[in-house]
N, C-alpha and C positions, 0 to 999 in steps of 0.2 A: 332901473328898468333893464330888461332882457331884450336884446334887441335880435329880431329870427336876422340870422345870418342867409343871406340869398347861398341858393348852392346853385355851381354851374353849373348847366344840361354837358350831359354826354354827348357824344357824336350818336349822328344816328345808327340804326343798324340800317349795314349795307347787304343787302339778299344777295349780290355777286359774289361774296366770300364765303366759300365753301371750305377752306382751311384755315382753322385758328391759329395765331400767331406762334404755337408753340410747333406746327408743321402737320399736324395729325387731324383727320377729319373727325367735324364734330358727332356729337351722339346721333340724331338724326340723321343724318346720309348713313352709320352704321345698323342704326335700325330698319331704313327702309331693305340699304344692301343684304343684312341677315335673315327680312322677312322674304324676298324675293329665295334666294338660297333653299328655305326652305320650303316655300310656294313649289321651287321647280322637285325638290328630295321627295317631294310629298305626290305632287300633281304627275310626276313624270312615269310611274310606272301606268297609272291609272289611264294616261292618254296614250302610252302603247298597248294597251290591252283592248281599250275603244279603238284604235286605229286595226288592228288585228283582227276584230269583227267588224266591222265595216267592210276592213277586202277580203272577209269570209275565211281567213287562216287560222279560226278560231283554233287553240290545241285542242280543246276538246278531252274529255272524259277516256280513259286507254278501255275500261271497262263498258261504255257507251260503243265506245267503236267496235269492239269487239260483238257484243251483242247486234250490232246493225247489220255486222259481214256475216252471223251466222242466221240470221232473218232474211238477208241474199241467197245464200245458200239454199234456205227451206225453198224460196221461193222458187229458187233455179229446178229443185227437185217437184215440187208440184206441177210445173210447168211440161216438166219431161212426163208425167204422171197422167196429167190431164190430155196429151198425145197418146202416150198410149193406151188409155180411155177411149178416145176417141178409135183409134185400128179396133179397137175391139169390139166396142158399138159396132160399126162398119161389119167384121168378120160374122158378128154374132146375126146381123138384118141379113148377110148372104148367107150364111147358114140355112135362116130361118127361109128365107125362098126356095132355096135348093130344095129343100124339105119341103114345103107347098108346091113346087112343082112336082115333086116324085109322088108323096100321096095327098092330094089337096086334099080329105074329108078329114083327113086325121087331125090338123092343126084350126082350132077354131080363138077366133078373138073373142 
């Protein structure tokens, strides 16, 4: 008869060792280390670009900004347009009195 030979337990494993006896950490601590590494290579431009619109320093578009400043511009030019609109409204109403008072039958509404 074969008789099972008893095998002795090993020590248990101790979760305070983080270095295997040969001095070098084991696979786990380098996979968590490489996944982080990569988390930040990957995640870090992405949260300065969120962070840069948030305090509104977006870069922004060079052909966007350009088109905006000259949509100022029109605007600044209507502005000066719609003034002088208005002096001439104004000159055109004295005009038109001046001329009612000199021949009032001739000007009819």
């Amino acid at each position: 008869m074969i008789q099972d030979i008893p095998q002795v337990p090993g020590p248990p494993f101790d979760p305070n060792l983080i270095w295997m006896s040969d001095g070098g950490p084991p696979a786990i601590v380098m996979i968590v280390l490489l996944s982080l590494v990569a988390a930040t290579v990957i995640l870090w431009p992405i949260m300065r670009a969120l962070a840069r619109r948030l305090e509104g320093k977006g870069g922004g578009d060079p052909a966007l900004r350009a088109e905006v400043e000259q949509l100022h511009q029109r605007l600044g030019e209507v502005d000066n347009l719609q003034l002088r609109m208005g002096e001439l409204e104004e000159r055109i109403d004295f005009a038109e009195r001046l001329l009612a008072q000199q021949e009032p039958g001739r000007l009819k509404r």
